[in-house]
N, C-alpha and C positions, 0 to 999 in steps of 0.2 A: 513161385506163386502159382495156382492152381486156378485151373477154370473159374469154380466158381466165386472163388477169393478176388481175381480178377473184377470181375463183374460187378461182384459188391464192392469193393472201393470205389473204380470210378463213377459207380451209381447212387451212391449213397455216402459215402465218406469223401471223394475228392470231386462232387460231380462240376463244381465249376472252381477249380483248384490248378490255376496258371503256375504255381511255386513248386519248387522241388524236382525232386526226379523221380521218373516211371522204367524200372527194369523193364529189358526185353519182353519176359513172360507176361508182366501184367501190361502190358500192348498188346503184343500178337495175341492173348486169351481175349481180349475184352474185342480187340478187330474182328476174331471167328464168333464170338456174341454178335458182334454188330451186324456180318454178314448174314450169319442163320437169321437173326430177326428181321431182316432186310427182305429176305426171299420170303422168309413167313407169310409177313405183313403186305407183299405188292398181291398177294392172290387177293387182295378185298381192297375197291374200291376206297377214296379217300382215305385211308391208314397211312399209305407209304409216306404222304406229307407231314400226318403228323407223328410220325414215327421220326423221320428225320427233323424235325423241328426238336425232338422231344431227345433224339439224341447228339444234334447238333455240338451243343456243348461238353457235355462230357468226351465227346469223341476228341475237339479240338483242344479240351484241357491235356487228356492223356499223350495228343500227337506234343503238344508243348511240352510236358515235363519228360516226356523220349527224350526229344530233341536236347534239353538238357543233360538227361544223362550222357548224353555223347560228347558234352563239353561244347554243345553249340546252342546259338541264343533259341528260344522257344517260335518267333516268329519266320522262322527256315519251313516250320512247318505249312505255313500257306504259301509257298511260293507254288505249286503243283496247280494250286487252287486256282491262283490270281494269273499265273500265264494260262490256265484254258478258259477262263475268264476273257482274256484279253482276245484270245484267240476268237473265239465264240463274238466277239464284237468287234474286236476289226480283222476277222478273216476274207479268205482269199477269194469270197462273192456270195453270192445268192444264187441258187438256179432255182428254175420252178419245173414243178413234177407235173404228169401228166395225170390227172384225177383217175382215169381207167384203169391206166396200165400201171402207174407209179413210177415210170422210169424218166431221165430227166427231158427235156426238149430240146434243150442242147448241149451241147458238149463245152467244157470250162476250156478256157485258153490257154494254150502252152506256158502263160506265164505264170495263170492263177494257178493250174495244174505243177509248176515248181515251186512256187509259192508256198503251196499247200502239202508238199514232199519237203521242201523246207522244215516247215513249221511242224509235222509231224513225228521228223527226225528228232528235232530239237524236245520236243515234246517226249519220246522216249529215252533220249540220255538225261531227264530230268526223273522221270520215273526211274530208272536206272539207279541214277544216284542215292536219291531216296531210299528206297528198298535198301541198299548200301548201307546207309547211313540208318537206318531203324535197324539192321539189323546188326551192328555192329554191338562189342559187348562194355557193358558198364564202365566206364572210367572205374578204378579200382580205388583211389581216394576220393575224399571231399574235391568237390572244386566249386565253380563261384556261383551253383546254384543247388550246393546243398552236399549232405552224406550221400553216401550211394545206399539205395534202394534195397531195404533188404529183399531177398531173392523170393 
């Protein structure tokens, strides 16, 4: 599947289409759409919202029918999401910045400070995996969420 074949399925033919399987190709093409129009749209004012509102969904259809192709269930795909989610709300403190200079006012504590190397850690062997796991290649049969993709 080609750029722009890409693009138009998940925008128009599977835009909110959780079933089936998405080939390699037509993920990584529609992710380098996602990102060029990402970078586009943040040079102006209120767009980049509704940019990502607008491509919210198709993006989370196509991460789902990946994740199928690989022979795993479609909701693997949010898990990246939900742990810096989690993270982002019960992380390892709060500091506060100094309005002038922007640096912080105090120093985090040897704990929050491992804490936070922790959770970082854990945080890139989940990326890790991911990446792994999208980029690996089509199941070569059917399996329990469909034919495979034609290419």
């Amino acid at each position: 599947m080609d750029f722009q074949t890409s693009v138009k399925t998940c925008l128009t033919e599977k835009y909110m289409d959780f079933s089936g399987r998405a080939s390699r190709s037509e993920f990584w093409w529609f992710m380098l759409a996602y990102i060029i129009g990402a970078l586009v749209v943040s040079l102006f004012p209120l767009l980049p919202l509704i940019y990502a509102l607008g491509m919210f969904l198709p993006l989370l259809a196509v991460g789902f029918r990946r994740m199928h192709d690989t022979g795993r269930p479609g909701w693997y795909f949010l898990i990246p999401s939900i742990y810096n989610l989690l993270v982002r709300i019960f992380g390892f403190g709060r500091y506060e910045l100094d309005p002038q200079t922007g640096m912080p006012l105090e120093a985090p504590s040897v704990g929050g400070a491992i804490l936070g190397a922790i959770l970082g850690i854990v945080g890139l062997v989940i990326a890790i995996i991911f990446i792994w796991w999208l980029t690996r290649p089509s199941e070569p049969d059917a399996n329990e969420y469909g034919a495979p993709p034609a290419a």
